[in-house]
N, CA, C and O atoms as CSV, one atom per row, in Angstrom:
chain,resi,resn,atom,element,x,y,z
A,1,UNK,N,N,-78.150,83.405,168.463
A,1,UNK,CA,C,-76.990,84.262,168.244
A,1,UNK,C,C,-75.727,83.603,168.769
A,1,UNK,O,O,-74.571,83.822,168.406
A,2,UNK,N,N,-76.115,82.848,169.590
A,2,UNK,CA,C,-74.769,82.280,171.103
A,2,UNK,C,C,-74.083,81.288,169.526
A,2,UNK,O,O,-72.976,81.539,169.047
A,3,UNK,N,N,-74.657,80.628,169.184
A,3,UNK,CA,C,-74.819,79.393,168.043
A,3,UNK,C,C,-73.958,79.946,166.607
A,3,UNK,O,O,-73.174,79.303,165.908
A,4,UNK,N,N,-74.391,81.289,166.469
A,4,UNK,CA,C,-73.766,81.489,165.136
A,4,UNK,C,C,-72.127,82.187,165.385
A,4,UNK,O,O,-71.187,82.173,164.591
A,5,UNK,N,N,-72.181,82.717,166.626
A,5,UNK,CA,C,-71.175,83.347,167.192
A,5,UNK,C,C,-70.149,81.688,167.524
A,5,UNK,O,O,-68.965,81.550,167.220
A,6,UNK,N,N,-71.007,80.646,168.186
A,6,UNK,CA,C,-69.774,79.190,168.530
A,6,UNK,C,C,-69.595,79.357,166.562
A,6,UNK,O,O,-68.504,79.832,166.245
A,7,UNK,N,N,-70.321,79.093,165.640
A,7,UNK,CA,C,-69.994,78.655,164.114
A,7,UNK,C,C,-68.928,79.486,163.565
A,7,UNK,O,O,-68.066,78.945,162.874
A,8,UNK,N,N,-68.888,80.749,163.796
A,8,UNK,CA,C,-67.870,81.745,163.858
A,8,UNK,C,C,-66.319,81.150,163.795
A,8,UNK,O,O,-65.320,80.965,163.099
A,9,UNK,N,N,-67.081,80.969,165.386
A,9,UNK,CA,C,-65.636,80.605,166.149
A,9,UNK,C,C,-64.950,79.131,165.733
A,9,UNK,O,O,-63.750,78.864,165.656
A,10,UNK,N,N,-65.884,78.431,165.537
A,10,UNK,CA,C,-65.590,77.006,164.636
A,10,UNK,C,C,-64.659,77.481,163.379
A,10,UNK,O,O,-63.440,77.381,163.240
A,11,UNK,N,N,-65.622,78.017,162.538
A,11,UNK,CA,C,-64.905,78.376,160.981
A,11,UNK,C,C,-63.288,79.051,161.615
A,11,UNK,O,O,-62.297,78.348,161.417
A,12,UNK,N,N,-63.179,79.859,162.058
A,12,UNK,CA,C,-61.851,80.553,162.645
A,12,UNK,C,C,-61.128,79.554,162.893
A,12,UNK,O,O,-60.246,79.238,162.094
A,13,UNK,N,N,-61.349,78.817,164.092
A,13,UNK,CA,C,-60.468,77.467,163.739
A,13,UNK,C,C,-59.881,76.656,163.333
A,13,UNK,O,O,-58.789,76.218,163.695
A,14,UNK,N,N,-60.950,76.170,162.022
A,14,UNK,CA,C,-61.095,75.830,161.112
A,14,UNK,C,C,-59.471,76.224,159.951
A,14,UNK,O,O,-58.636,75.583,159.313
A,15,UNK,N,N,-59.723,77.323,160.189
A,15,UNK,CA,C,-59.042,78.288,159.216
A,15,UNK,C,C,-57.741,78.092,159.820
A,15,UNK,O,O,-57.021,77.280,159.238
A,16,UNK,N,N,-57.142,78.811,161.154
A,16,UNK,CA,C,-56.024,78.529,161.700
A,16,UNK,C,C,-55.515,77.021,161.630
A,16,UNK,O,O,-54.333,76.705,161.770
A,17,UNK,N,N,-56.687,76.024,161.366
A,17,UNK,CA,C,-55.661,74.896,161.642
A,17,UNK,C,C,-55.132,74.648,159.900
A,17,UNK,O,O,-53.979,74.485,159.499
A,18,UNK,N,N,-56.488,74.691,159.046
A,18,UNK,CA,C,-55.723,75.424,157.889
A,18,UNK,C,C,-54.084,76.113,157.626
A,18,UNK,O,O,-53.283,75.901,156.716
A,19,UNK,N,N,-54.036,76.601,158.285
A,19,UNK,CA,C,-52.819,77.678,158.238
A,19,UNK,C,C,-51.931,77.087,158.942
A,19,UNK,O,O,-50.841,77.171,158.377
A,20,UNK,N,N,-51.870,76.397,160.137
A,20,UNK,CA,C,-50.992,75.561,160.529
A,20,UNK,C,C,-50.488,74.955,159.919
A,20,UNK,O,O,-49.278,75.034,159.707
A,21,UNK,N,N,-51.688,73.686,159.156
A,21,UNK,CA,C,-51.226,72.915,158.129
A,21,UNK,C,C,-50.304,73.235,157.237
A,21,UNK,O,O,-49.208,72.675,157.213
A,22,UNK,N,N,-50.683,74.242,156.347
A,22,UNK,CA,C,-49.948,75.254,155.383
A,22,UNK,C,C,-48.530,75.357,155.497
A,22,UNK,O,O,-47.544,75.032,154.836
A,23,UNK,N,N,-48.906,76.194,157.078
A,23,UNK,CA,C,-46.986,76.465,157.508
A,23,UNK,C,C,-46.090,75.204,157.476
A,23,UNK,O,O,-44.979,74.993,156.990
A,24,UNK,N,N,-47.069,74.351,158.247
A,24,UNK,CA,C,-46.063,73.070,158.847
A,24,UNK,C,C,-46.030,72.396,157.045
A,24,UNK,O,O,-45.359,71.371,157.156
A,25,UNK,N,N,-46.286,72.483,156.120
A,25,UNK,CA,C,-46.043,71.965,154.752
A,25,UNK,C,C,-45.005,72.965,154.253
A,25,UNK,O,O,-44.217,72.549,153.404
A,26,UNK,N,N,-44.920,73.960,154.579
A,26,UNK,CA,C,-43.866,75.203,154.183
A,26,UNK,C,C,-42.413,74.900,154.783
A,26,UNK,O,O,-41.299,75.078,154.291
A,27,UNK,N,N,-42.745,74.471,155.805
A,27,UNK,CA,C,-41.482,73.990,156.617
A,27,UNK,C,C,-40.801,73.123,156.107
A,27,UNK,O,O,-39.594,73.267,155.912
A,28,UNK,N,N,-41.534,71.952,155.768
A,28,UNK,CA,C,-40.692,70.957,155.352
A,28,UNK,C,C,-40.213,71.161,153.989
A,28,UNK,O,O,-39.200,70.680,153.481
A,29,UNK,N,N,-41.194,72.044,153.395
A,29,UNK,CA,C,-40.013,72.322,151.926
A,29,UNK,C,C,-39.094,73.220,152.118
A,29,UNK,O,O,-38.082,73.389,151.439
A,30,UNK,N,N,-39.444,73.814,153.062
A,30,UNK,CA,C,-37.915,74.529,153.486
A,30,UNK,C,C,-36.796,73.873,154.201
A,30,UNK,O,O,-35.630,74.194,154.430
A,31,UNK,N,N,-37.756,72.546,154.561
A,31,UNK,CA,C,-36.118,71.609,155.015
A,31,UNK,C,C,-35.805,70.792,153.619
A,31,UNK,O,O,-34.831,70.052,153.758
A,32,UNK,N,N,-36.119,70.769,152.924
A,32,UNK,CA,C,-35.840,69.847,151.900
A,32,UNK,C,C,-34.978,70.449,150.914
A,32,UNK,O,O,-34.226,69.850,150.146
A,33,UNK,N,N,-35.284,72.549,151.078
A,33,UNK,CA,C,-34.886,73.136,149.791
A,33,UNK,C,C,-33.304,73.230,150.487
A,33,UNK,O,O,-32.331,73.366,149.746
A,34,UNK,N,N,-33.130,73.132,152.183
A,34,UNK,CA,C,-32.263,73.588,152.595
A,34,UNK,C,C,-31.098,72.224,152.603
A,34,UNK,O,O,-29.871,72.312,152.632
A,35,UNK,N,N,-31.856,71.108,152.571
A,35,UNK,CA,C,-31.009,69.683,152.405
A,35,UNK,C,C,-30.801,69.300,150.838
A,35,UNK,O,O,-30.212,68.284,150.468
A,36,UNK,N,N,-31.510,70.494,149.779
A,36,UNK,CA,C,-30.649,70.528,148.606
A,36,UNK,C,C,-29.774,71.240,148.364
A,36,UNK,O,O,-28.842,71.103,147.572
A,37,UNK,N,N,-30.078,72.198,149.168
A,37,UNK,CA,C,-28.523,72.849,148.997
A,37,UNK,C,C,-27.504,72.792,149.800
A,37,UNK,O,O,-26.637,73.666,149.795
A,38,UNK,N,N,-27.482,71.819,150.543
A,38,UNK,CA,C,-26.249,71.330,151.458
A,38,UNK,C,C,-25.661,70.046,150.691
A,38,UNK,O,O,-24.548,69.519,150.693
A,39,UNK,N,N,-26.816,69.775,150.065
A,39,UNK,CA,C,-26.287,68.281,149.166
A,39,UNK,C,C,-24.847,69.086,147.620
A,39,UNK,O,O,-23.637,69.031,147.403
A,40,UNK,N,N,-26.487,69.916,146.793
A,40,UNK,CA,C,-25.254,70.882,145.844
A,40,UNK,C,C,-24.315,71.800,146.936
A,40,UNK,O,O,-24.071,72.826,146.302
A,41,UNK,N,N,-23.821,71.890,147.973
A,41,UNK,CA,C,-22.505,72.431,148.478
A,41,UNK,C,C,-21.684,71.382,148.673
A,41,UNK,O,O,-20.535,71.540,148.260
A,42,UNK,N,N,-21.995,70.164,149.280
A,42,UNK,CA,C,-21.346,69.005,149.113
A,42,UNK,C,C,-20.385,68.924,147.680
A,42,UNK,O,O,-19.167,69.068,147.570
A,43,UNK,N,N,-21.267,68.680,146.788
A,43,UNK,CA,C,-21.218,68.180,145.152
A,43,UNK,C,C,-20.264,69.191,144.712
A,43,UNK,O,O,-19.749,68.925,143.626
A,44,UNK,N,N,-19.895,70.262,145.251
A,44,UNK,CA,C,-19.248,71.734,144.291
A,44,UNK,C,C,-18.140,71.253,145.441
A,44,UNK,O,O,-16.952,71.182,145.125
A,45,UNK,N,N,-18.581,70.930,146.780
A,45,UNK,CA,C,-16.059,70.912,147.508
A,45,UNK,C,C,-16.005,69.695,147.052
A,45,UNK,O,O,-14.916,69.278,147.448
A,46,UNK,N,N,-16.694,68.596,146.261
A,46,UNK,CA,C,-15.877,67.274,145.742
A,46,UNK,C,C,-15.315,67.944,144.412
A,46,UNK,O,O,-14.207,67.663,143.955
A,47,UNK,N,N,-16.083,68.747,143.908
A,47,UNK,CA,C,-15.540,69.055,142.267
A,47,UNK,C,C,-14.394,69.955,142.409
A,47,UNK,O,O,-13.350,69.715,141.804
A,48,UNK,N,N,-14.538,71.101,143.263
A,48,UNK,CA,C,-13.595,71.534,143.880
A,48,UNK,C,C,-11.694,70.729,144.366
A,48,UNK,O,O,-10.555,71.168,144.209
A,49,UNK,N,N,-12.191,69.562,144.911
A,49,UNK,CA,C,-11.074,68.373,145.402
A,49,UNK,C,C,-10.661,68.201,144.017
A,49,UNK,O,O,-9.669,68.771,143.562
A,50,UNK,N,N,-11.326,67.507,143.414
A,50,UNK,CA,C,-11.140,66.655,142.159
A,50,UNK,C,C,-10.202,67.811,141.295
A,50,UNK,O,O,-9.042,67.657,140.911
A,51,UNK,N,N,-10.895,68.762,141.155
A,51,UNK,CA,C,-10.102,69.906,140.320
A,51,UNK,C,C,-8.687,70.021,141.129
A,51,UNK,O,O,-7.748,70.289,140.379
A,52,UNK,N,N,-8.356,69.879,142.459
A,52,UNK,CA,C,-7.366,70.136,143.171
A,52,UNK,C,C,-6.080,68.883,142.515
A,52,UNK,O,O,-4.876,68.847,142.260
A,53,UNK,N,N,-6.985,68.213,142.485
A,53,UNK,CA,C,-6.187,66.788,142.405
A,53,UNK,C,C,-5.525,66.705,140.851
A,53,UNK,O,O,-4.426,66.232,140.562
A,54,UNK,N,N,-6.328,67.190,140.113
A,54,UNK,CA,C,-5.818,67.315,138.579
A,54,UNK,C,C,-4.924,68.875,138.240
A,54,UNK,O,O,-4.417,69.281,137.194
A,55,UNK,N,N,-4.977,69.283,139.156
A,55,UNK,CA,C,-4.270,70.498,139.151
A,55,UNK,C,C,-2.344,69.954,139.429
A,55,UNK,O,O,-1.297,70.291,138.876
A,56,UNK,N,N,-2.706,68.916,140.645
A,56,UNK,CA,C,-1.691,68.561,141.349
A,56,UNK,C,C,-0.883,67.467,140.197
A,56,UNK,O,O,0.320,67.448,139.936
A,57,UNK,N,N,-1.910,66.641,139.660
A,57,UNK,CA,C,-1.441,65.851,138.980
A,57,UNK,C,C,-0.418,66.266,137.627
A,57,UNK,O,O,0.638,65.825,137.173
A,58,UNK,N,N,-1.469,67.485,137.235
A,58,UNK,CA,C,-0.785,68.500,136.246
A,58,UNK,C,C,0.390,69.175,136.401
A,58,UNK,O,O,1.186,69.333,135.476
A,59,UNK,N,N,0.586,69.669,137.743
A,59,UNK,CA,C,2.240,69.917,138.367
A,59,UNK,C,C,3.199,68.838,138.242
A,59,UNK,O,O,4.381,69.083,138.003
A,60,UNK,N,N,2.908,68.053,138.340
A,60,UNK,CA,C,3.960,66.640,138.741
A,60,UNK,C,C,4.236,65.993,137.358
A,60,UNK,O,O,5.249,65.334,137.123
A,61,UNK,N,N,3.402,66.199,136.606
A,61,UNK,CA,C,3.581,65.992,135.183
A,61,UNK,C,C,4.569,67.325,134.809
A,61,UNK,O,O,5.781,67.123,134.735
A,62,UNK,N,N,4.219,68.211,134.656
A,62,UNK,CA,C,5.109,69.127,134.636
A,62,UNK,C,C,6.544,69.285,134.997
A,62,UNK,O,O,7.408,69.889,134.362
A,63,UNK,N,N,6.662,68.606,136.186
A,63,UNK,CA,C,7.787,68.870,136.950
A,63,UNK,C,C,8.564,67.327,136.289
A,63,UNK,O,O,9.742,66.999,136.149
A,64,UNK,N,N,7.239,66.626,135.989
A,64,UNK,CA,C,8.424,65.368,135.243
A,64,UNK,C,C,9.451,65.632,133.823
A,64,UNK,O,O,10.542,65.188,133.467
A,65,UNK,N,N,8.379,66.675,133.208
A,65,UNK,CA,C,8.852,67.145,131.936
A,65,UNK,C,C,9.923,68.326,132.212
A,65,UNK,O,O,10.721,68.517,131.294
A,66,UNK,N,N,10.013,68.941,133.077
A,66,UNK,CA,C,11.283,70.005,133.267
A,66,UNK,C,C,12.053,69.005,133.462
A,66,UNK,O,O,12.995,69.185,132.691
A,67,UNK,N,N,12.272,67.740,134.224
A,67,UNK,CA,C,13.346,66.988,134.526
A,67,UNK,C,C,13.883,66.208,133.471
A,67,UNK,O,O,15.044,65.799,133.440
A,68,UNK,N,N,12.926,65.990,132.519
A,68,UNK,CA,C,13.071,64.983,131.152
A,68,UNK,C,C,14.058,66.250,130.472
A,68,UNK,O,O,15.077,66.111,129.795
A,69,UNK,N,N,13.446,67.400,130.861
A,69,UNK,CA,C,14.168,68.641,129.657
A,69,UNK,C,C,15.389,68.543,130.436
A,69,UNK,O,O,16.351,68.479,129.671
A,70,UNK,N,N,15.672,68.512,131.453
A,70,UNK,CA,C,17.056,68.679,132.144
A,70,UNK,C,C,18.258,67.901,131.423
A,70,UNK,O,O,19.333,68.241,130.929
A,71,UNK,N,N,17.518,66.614,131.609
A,71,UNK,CA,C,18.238,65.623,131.191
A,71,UNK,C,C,18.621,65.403,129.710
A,71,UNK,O,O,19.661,64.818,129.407
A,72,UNK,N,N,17.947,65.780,129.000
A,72,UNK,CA,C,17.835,66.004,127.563
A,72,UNK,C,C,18.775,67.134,127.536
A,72,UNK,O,O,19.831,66.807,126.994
A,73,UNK,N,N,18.740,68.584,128.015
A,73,UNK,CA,C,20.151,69.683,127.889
A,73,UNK,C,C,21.486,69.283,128.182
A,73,UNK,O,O,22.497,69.554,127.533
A,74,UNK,N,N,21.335,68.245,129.795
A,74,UNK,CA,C,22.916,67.699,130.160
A,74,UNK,C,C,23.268,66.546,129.003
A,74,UNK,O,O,24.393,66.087,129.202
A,75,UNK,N,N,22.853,66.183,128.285
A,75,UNK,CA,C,22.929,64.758,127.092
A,75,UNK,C,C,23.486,65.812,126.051
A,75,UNK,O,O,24.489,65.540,125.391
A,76,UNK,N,N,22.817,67.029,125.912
A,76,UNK,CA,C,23.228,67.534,124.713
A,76,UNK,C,C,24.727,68.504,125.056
A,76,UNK,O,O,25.615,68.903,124.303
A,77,UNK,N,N,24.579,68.604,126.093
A,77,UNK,CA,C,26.178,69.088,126.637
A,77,UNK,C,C,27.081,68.395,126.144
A,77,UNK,O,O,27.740,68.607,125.126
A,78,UNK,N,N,27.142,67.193,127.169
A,78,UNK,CA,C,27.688,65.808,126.810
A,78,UNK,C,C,28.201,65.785,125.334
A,78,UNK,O,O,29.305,65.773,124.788
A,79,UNK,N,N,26.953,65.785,124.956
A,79,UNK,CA,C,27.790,65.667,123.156
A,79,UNK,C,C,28.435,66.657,122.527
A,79,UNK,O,O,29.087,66.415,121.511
A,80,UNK,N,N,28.329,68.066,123.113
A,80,UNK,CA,C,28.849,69.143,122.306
A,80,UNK,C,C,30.232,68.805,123.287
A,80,UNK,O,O,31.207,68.619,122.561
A,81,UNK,N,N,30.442,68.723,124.231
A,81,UNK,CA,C,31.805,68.036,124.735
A,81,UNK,C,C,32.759,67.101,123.881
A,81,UNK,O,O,33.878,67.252,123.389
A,82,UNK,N,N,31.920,66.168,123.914
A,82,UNK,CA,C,32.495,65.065,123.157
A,82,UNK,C,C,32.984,65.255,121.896
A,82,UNK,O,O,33.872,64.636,121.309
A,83,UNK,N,N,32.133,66.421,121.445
A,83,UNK,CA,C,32.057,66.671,120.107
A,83,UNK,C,C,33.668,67.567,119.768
A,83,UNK,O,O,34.424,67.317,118.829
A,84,UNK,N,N,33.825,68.405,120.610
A,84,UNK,CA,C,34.927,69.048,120.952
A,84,UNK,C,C,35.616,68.582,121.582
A,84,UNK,O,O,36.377,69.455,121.999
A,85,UNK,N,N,35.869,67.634,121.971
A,85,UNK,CA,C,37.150,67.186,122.191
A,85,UNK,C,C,37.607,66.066,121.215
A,85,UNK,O,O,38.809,65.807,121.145
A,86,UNK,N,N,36.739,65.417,120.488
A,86,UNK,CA,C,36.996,64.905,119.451
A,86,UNK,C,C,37.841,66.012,118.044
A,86,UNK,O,O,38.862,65.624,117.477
A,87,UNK,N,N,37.171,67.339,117.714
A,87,UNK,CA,C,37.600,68.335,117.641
A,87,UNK,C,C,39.107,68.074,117.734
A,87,UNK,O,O,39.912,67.597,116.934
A,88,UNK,N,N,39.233,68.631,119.193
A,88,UNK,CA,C,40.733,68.795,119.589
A,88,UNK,C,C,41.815,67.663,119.064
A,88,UNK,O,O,42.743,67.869,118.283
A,89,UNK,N,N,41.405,66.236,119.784
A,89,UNK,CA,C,41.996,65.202,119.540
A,89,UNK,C,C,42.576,65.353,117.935
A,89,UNK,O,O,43.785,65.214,117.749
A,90,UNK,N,N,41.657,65.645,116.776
A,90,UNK,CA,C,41.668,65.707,114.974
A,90,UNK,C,C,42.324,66.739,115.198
A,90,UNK,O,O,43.154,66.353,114.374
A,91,UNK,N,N,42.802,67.832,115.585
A,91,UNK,CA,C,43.667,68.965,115.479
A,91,UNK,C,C,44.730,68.205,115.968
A,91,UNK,O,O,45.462,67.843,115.047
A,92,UNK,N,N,45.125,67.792,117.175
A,92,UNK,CA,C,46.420,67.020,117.297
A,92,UNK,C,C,46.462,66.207,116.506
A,92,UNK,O,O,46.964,66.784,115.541
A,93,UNK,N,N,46.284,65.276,116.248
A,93,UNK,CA,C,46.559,64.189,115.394
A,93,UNK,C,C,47.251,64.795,113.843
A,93,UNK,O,O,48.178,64.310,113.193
A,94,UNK,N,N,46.377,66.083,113.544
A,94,UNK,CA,C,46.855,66.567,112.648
A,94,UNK,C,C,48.251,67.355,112.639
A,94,UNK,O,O,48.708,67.597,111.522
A,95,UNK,N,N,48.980,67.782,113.755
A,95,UNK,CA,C,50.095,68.415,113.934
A,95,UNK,C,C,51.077,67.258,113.888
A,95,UNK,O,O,52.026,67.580,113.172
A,96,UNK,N,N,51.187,66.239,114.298
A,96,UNK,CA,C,52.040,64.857,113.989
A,96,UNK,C,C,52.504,64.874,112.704
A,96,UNK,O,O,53.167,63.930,112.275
């Protein structure tokens, strides 16, 4: 009886170290599932940056083209000036 009661107690063992095993294999895919998703959180604030950066780039382009437009309205001033005072000048010329 002493004998089947130690075999018992063997198999039980047996079993727990089983289950140890198990866990300690559970663990490490839980470090692995947890070092993939620190890797994809990594990967999403670079895409994140990158998007920042083309955002920025997209402003400055922008802000080049309001200045191109600036310059393009004061040119067209310029000429409606010119244009009128040429105007004027052909009205005098014409009172002579």
């Amino acid at each position: 009886m002493n004998s089947l009661n130690n075999a018992i107690n063997g198999m039980n063992g047996l079993k727990n170290t089983i289950n140890g095993i198990k866990n300690f294999i559970d663990g490490i895919n839980n470090a692995i599932y947890g070092f993939n998703n620190a890797i994809y959180g990594i990967n999403n604030a670079i895409y994140g940056i990158n998007n920042a950066i083309y955002d920025i780039k997209n402003s400055i382009y922008g802000i080049k083209n309001s200045i191109c437009g600036i310059k393009s309205a004061i040119y067209g001033i310029n000429n409606a000036i010119y244009f009128i005072n040429n105007a004027i000048y052909s009205i005098n010329n014409s009172l002579y």
